[in-house]
C-alpha positions as CSV (number, residue, x, y, z in Angstrom):
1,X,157.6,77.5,60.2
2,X,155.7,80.3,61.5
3,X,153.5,79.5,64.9
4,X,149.6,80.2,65.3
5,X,148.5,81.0,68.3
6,X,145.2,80.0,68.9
7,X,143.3,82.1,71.3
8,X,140.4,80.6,73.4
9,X,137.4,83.6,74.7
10,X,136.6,81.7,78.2
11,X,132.7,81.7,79.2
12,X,132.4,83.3,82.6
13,X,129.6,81.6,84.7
14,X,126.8,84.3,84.1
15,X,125.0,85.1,87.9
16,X,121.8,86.8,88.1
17,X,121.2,87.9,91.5
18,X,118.0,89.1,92.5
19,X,117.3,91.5,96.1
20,X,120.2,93.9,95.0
21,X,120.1,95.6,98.2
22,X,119.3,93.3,101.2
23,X,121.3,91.8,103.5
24,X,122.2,88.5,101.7
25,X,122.2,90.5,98.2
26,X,124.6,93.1,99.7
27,X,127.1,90.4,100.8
28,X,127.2,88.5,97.8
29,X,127.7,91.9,95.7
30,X,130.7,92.6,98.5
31,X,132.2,89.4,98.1
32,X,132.1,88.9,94.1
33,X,135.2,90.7,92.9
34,X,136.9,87.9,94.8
35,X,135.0,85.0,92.6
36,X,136.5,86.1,89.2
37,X,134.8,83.1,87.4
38,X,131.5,84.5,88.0
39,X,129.7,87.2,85.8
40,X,127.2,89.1,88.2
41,X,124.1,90.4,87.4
42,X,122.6,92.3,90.4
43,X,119.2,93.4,90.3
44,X,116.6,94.7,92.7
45,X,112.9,95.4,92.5
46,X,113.0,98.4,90.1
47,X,114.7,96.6,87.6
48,X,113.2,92.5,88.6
49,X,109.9,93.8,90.6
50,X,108.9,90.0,92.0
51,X,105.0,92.1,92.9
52,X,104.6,92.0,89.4
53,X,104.3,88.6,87.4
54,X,104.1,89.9,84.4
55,X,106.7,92.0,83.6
56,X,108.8,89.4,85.4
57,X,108.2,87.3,82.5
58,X,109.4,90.0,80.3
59,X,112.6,90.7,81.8
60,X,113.8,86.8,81.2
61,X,112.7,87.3,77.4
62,X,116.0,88.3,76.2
63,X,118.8,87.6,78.6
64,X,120.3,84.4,79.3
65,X,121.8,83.3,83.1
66,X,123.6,80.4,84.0
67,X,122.8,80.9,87.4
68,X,119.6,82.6,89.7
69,X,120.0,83.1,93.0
70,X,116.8,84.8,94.8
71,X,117.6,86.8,97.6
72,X,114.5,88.9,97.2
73,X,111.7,88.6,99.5
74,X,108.9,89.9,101.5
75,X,110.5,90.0,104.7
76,X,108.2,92.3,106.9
77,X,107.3,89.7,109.2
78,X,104.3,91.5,111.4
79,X,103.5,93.8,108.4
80,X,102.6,90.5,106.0
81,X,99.8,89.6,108.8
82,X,97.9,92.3,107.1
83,X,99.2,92.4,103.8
84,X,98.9,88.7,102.9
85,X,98.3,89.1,99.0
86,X,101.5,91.3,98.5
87,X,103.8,88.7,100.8
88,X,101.9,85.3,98.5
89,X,103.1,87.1,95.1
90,X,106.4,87.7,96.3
91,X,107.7,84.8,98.5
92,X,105.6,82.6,96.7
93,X,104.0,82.6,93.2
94,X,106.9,84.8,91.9
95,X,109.2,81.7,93.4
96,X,106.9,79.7,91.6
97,X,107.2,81.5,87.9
98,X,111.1,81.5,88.8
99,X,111.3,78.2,88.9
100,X,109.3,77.4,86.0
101,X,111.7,80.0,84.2
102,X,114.6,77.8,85.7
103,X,113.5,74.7,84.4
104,X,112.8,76.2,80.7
105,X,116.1,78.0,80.1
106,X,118.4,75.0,81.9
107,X,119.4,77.5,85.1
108,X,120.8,76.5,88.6
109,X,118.7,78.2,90.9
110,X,119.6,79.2,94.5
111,X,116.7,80.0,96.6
112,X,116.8,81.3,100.3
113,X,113.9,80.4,102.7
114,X,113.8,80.8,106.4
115,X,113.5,78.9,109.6
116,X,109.5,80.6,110.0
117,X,108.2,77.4,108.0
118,X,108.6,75.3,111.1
119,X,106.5,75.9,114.4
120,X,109.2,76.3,116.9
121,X,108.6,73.5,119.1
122,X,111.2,71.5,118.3
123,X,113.9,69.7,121.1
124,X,116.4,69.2,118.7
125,X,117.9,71.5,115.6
126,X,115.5,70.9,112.6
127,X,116.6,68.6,109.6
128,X,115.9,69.4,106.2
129,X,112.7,66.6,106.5
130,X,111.2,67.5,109.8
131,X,107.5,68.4,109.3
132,X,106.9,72.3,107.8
133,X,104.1,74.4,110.2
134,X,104.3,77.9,110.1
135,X,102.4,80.0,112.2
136,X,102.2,83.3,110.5
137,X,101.7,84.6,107.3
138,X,105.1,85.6,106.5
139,X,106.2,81.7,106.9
140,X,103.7,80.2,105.0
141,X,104.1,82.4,102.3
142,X,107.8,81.0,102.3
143,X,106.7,77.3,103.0
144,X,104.5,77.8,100.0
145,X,107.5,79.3,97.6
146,X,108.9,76.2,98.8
147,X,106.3,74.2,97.9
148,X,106.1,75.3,94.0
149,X,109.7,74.9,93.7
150,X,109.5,71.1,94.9
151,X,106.5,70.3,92.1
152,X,108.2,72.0,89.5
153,X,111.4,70.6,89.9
154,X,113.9,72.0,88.5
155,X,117.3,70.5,88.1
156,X,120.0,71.9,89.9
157,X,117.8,73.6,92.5
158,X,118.6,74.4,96.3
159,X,116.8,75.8,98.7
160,X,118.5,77.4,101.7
161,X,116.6,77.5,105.0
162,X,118.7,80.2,107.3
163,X,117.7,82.1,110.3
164,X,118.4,85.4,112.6
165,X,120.3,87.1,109.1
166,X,122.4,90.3,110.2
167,X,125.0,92.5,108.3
168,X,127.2,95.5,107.8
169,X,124.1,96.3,105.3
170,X,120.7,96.9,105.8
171,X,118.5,97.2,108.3
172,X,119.2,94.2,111.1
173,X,119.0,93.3,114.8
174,X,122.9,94.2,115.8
175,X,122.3,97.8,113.6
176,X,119.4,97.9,116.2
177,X,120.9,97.3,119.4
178,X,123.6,99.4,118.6
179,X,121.3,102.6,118.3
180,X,119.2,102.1,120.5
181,X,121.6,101.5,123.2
182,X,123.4,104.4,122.3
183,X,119.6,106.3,123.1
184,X,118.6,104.2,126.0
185,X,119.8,103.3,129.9
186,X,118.1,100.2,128.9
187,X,116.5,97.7,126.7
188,X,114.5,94.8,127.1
189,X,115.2,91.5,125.2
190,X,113.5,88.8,124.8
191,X,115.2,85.5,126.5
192,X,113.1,82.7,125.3
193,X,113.4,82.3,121.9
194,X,116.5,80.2,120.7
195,X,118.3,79.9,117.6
196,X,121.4,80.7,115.9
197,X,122.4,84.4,114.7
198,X,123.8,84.0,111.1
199,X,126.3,86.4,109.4
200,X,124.7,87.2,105.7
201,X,128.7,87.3,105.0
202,X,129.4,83.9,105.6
203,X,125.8,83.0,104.1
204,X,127.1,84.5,100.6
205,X,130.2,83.1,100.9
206,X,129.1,79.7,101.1
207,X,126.9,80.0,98.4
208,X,129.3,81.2,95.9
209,X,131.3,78.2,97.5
210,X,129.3,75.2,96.8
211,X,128.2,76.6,93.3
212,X,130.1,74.3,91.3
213,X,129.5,71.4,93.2
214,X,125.9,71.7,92.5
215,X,124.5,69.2,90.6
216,X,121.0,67.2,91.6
217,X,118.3,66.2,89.5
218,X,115.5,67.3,91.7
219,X,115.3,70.5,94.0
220,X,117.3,69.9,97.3
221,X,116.8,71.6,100.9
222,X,119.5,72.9,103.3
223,X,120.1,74.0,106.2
224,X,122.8,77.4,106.8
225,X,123.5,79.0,109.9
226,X,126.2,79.7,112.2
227,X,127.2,77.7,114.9
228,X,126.4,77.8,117.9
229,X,123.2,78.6,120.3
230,X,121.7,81.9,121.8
231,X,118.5,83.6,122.8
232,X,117.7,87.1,121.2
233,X,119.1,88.4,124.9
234,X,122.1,86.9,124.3
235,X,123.1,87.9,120.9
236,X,122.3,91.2,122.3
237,X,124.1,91.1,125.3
238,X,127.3,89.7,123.3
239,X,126.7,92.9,120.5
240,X,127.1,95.1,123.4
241,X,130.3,93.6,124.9
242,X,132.1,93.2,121.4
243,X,131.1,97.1,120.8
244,X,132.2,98.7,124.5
245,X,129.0,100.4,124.4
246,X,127.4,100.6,127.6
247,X,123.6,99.8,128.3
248,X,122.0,97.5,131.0
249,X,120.5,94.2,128.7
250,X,117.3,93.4,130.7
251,X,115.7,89.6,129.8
252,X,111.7,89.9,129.3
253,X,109.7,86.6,128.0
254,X,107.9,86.4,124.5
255,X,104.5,87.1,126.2
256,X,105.4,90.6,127.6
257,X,106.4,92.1,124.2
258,X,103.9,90.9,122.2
259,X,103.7,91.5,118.2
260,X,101.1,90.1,115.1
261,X,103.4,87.3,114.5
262,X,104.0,84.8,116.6
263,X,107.9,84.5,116.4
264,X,109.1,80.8,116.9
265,X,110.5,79.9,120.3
266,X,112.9,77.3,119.2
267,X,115.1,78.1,115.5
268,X,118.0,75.9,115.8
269,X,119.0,74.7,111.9
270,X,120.9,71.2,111.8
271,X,123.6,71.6,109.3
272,X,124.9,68.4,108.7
273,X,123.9,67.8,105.6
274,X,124.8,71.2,104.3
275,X,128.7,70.5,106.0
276,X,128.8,67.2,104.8
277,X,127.6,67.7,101.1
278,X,129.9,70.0,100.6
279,X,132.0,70.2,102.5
280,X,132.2,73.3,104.4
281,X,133.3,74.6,107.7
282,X,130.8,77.2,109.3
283,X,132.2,79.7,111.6
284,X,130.8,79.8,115.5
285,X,128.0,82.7,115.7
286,X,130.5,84.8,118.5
287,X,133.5,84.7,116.2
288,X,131.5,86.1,113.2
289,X,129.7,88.6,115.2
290,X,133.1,90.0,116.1
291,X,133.8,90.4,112.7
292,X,130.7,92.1,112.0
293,X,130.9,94.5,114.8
294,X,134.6,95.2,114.0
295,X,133.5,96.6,110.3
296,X,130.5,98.3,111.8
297,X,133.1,99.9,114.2
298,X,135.4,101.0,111.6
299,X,132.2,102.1,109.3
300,X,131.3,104.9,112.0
């Protein structure tokens, strides 16, 4: 009796992945070979332009995702004092029409906000609940992207607050450090401003991670950074030591390298909720770096 084999075509998970080339973007196009389950769609702003609502609309009109994660946004901290319209479109009412078209067409949707929607005062890491007060334009732009995604409510919705992002890719504060000590005897750095620096890597990693475990009626907040504590002078300092490159690290105070936005003194993410929800491990901030440093190192 002859034997049919019947052949089943698997659905892949279909990812749309918007801010191709930033940091976070970059990571998570790095890392996806290695999540065969997933179907990526990367796409940055000359293909998905969040500046402009309209043909946003239009791109979603015939393709279907499973999946949105929003890596793009205005990011320009001291620029968006000035350019308040342009950072309101895109970190917040083009969050807002991506989370209506999330709720319409049935998609998870992955959001990334930022530690700028709090004030910076705190004494202890922030929890997803503590109070929101930004004190620039750049966060409340972001607070606000938050904001619409909370109304509207879509299922299966995270938002991810992280803080101090750096990478092989783009344009970040270890890239920085590294050139300009390379041109410079010196450099001040700023001592007292805390938080956590946060590898984009393990950032993308996570998220691809916790992806199947996603599953909440209304929209959720988290909390992802490294561990660990530093100042801006010490990340720096520790860039340097990991690297051999030799450049005397002077500390200087918030007040004597002043800029438009006022930077928070005090970043520290709680990630306990994030860890315990899902379960994952997050690497210390030092071990990461070294990683980082290490690719950099063999990049050059």
């Amino acid at each position: 009796m002859p034997i049919t084999l019947t052949i089943m075509k698997i659905s892949m998970f279909k990812i749309l992945v918007t801010g191709e080339n930033g940091q976070l973007g970059c990571e998570l196009k790095a890392i996806s070979s290695s999540y065969p389950q997933y179907n990526f769609t990367f796409v940055d702003r000359e293909i998905l332009d969040l500046s402009n609502l309209c043909k946003m609309e239009d791109y979603f009109n015939d393709k279907t995702f499973d999946v949105l994660i929003n890596c793009a946004a205005y990011t320009a901290v001291d620029k968006a004092q000035s350019d308040e319209d342009l950072s309101d479109t895109i970190n917040h009412r083009a969050v807002s029409l991506l989370a209506k078209i999330a709720k319409k067409t049935d998609m998870t949707f992955i959001h990334i906000s930022t530690d700028y929607v709090f004030n910076g005062q705190n004494y202890r890491p922030y929890i997803e609940t503590d109070p929101t007060d930004p004190q620039g334009v750049y966060g409340r732009t972001k607070r606000d992207g938050e904001s619409a995604i909370l109304s509207i409510a879509p299922k299966n919705t995270l938002i991810i607050r992280t803080s101090w992002l750096y990478s092989t890719f783009g344009s970040n504060f270890v890239k920085t450090i590294l050139r300009l000590s390379k041109e410079r005897d010196s450099l001040n750095i700023i001592y007292d401003q805390i938080g956590t620096p946060t590898y984009a890597h393990d950032l993308a990693k996570a998220i691809l991670d916790i992806l199947p475990k996603i599953k909440n009626k209304i929209p959720e907040i988290y909390h992802y950074s490294n561990e660990g504590v530093a100042s801006w002078y010490d990340f720096a300092k520790n860039i340097l030591e990991l690297t051999g490159v030799t450049c005397d690290i002077n500390p200087i105070t918030t007040d004597e390298y002043p800029l438009p936005a006022t930077r928070p003194h005090y970043s520290l993410l709680n990630k306990r909720k994030i860890k315990t929800n899902f379960g994952l491990s997050i690497p210390y901030w030092k071990t990461s770096l070294q990683k980082c440093t290490q690719l950099l190192g063999e990049q050059s």
